[in-house]
C-alpha positions as CSV (number, residue, x, y, z in Angstrom):
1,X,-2.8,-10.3,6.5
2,X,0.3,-12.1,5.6
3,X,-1.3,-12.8,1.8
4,X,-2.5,-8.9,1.7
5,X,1.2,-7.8,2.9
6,X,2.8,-10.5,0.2
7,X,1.0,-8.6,-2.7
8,X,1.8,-5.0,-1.9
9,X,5.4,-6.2,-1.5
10,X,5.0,-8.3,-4.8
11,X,3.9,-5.0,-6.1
12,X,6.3,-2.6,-5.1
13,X,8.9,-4.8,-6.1
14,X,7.8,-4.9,-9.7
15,X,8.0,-0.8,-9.5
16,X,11.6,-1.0,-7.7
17,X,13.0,-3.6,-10.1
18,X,12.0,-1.6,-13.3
19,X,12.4,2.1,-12.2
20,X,15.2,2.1,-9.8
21,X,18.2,0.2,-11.3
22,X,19.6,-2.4,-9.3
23,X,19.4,-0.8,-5.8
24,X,16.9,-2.6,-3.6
25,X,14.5,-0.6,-1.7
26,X,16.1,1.2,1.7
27,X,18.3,-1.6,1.7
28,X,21.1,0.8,3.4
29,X,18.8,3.3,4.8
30,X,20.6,5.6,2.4
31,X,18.7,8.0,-0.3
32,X,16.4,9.0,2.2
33,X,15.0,12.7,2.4
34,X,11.5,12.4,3.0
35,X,10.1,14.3,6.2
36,X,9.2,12.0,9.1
37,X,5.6,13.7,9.2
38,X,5.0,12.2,5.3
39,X,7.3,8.7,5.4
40,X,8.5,6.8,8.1
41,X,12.1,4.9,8.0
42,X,13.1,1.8,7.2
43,X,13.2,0.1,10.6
44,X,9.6,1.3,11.5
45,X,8.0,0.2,8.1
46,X,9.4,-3.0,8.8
47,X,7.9,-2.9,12.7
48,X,4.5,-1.8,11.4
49,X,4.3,-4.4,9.3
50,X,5.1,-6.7,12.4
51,X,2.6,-5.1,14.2
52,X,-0.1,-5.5,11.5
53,X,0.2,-9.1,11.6
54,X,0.3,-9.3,15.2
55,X,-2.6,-7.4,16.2
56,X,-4.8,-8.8,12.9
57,X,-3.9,-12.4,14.5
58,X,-4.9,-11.0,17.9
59,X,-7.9,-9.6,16.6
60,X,-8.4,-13.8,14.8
61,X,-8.3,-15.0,17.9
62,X,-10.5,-12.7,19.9
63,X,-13.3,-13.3,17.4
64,X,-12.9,-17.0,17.7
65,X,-12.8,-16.9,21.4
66,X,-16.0,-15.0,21.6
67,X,-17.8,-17.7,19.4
68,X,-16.4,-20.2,21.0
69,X,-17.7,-19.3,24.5
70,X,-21.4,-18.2,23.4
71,X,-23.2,-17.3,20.1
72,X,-25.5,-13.9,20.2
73,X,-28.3,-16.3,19.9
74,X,-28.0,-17.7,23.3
75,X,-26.7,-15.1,25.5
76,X,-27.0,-11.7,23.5
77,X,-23.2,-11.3,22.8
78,X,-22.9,-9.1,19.6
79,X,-21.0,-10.6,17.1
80,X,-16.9,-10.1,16.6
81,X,-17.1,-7.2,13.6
82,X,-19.7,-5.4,15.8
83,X,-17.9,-5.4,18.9
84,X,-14.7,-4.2,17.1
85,X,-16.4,-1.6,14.8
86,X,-18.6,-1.9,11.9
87,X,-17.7,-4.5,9.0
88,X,-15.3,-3.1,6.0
89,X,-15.5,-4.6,2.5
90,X,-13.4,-4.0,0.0
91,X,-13.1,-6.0,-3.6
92,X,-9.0,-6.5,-5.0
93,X,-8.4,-5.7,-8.8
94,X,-7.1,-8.8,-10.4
95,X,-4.2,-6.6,-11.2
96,X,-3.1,-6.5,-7.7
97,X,-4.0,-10.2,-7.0
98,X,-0.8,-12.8,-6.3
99,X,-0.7,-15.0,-9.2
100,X,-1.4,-18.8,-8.1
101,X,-3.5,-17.3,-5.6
102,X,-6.5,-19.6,-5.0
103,X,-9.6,-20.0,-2.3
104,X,-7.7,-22.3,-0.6
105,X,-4.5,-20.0,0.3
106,X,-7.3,-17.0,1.3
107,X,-9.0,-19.9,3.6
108,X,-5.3,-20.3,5.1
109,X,-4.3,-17.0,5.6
110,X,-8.0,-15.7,7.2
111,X,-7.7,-17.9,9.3
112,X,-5.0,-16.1,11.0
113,X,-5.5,-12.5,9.3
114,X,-8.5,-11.6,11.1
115,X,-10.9,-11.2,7.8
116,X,-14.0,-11.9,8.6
117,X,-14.1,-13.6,4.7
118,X,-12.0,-13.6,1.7
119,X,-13.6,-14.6,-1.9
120,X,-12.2,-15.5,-4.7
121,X,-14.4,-14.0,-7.9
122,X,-14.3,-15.5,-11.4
123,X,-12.8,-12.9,-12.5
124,X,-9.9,-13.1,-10.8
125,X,-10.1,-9.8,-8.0
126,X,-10.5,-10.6,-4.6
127,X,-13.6,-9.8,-2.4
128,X,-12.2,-9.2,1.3
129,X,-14.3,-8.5,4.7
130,X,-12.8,-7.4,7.7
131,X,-13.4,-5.2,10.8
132,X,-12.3,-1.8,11.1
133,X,-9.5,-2.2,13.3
134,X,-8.2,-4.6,11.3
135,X,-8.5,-2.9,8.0
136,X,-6.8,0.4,9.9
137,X,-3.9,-1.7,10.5
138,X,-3.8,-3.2,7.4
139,X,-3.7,0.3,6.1
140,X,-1.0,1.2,8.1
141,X,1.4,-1.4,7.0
142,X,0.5,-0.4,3.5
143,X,2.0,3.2,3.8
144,X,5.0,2.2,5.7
145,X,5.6,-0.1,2.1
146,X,4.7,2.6,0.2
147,X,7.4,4.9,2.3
148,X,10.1,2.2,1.9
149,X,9.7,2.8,-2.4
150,X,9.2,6.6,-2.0
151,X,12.5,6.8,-0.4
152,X,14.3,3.9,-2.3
153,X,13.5,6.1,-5.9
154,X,15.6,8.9,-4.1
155,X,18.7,9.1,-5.5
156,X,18.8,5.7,-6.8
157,X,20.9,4.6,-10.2
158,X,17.6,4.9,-12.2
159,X,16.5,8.2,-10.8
160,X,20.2,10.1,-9.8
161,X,18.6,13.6,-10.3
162,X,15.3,12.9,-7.4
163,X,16.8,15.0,-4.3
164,X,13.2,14.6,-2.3
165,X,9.8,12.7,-2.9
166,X,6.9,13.6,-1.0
167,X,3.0,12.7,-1.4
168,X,-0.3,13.7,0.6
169,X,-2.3,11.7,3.0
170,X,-4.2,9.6,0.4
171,X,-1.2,9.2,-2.6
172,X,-3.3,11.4,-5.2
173,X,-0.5,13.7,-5.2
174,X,3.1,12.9,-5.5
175,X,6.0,15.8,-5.7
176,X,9.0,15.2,-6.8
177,X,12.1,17.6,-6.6
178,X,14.9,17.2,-9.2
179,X,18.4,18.9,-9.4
180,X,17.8,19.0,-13.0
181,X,16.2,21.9,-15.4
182,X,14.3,19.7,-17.8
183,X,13.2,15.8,-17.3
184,X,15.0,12.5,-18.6
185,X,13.3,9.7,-20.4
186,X,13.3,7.3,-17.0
187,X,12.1,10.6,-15.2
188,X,9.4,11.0,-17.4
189,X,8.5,7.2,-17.5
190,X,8.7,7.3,-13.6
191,X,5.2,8.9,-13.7
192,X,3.3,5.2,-14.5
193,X,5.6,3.8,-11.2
194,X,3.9,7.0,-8.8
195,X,-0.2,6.0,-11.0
196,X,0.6,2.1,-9.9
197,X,1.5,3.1,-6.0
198,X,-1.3,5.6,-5.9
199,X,-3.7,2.8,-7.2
200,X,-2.3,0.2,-5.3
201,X,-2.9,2.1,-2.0
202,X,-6.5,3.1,-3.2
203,X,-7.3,-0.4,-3.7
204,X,-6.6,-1.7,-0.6
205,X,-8.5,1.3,0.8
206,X,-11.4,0.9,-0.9
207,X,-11.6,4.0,-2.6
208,X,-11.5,5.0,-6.1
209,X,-9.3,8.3,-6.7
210,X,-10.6,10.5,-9.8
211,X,-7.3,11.7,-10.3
212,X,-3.8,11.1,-9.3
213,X,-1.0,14.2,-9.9
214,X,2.7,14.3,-10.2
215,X,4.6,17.2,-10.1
216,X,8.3,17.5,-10.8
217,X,9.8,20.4,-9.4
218,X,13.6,21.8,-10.0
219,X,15.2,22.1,-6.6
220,X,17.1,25.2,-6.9
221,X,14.4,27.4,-8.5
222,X,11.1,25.6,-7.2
223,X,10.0,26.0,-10.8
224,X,7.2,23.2,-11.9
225,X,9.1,21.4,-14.9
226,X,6.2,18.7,-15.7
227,X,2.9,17.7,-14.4
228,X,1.2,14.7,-15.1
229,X,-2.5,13.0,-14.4
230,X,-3.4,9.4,-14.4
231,X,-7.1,11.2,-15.4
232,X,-5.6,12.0,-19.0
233,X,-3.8,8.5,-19.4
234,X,-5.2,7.4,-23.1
235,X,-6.4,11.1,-23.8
C-alpha cells in the first residue's frame, strides 16, 4: 500500500509543482472551498491515508494467519481473497509507475500491503492483485489525495482567479468556477493537470473513462466560459 500511496503522491506532486506556483498542496489548510460531501480536508486525507495502510497491513496479516494455521486442502478453510470478497485485478500504466521501481520493492511492500501479488511486466506497468476490501481502501486514500490537489489549485499563485473546484464521484467531470469573464493561458493549460488526476484515479480503479470534462464557469454569472474533453485531445 505504502508503494501504491508513494506514486499517487509522486503524481500529484508533479501536477502541484507545475500548475500551482510555489504553494504546496493544503499546506495551511487555506484555499479551500470545496463542499465536505465532494472533498474532504486536509487532516482527514491525511487519516485516511493512515487508515489505508493500517487496515491493508491488517488485512496481510489475517491472510497469513489463516495459511499459517491450515491450508483449504486439509481442513476446507477458503482461501484469504475469498473469505474477504472476491479477488480484484487491476494492471498500472507505466506512466503512473515510480521510476526505480523493481520486483523486488513490489515483493517488499506486498508483503505488508495486503496484495495478494504484484508483477512487474516488461513493459514497465504494474500488474496488481488484491481483495476487495483492500482495493476499497486503497481507493479511498486515493480520493482523499486527489481532494488535497483539488483544494490546493484554489486560489493558489498559479490559479488566483479559481474561487471553487468540484468533481463527480468517478473524476470524469471536473467544474471549475472563476472570478474571471474569459480564461488565462495557465487557466487554459490547467485542463491537462484535471485529464492526468482523472486518469490517475481511473487507473488505480481499474476502469477506463471514455471521456473526461472540464468546465470553467464565471462565478458571478454562472455562464460556461470553456469546456474541454480529454476524448478530443489530438483531434
Amino acid at each position: 500500500m505504502k508503494k501504491i500511496l508513494s506514486i499517487v503522491l509522486a503524481g500529484l506532486m508533479v501536477v502541484n509543482l507545475a500548475c500551482c506556483g510555489q504553494q504546496s498542496p493544503g499546506a495551511d489548510g487555506s484555499g479551500s472551498s470545496l463542499s465536505e460531501s465532494s472533498v474532504g480536508s486536509e487532516t482527514s486525507a491525511g487519516e485516511d491515508a493512515s487508515s489505508a495502510d493500517e487496515g491493508a497491513s491488517s488485512a496481510d496479516e489475517g491472510a497469513s494467519s489463516a495459511q499459517d494455521e491450515a491450508t483449504p486442502a486439509q481442513d476446507g478453510e477458503m482461501p484469504a481473497d475469498d473469505v474477504q470478497g472476491e479477488s480484484i485485478e487491476i494492471t498500472i500504466p507505466s506512466a503512473f509507475v515510480e521510476e526505480g521501481t523493481t520486483q523486488e520493492s513490489l515483493d517488499a511492500d506486498k508483503a505488508e500491503s495486503g496484495f495478494t501479488s504484484a508483477v512487474l511486466n516488461e513493459d514497465g506497468s504494474v500488474t496488481y492483485k488484491m481483495s476487495e476490501e483492500t482495493h476499497r481502501k486503497m481507493m479511498e486514500s486515493i480520493k482523499a489525495n486527489l481532494t488535497q490537489s483539488l483544494n490546493a489549485m484554489v486560489g493558489s499563485e498559479g490559479y488566483p482567479s479559481f474561487e471553487q473546484v468540484t468533481a463527480n464521484d468517478d473524476y470524469t467531470e471536473f467544474t471549475v468556477s472563476v472570478s474571471s469573464s474569459e480564461l488565462g493561458l495557465s487557466e487554459s493549460m490547467s485542463v491537462l493537470a484535471f485529464f492526468m488526476l482523472g486518469g490517475l484515479y481511473h487507473a488505480f480503479n481499474g476502469t477506463e473513462p471514455d471521456d473526461i470534462a472540464v468546465s470553467f464557469v464565471n462565478a458571478e454569472t454562472g455562464e460556461v466560459i470553456h469546456q474541454a474533453h480529454s476524448s478530443e485531445l489530438g483531434e
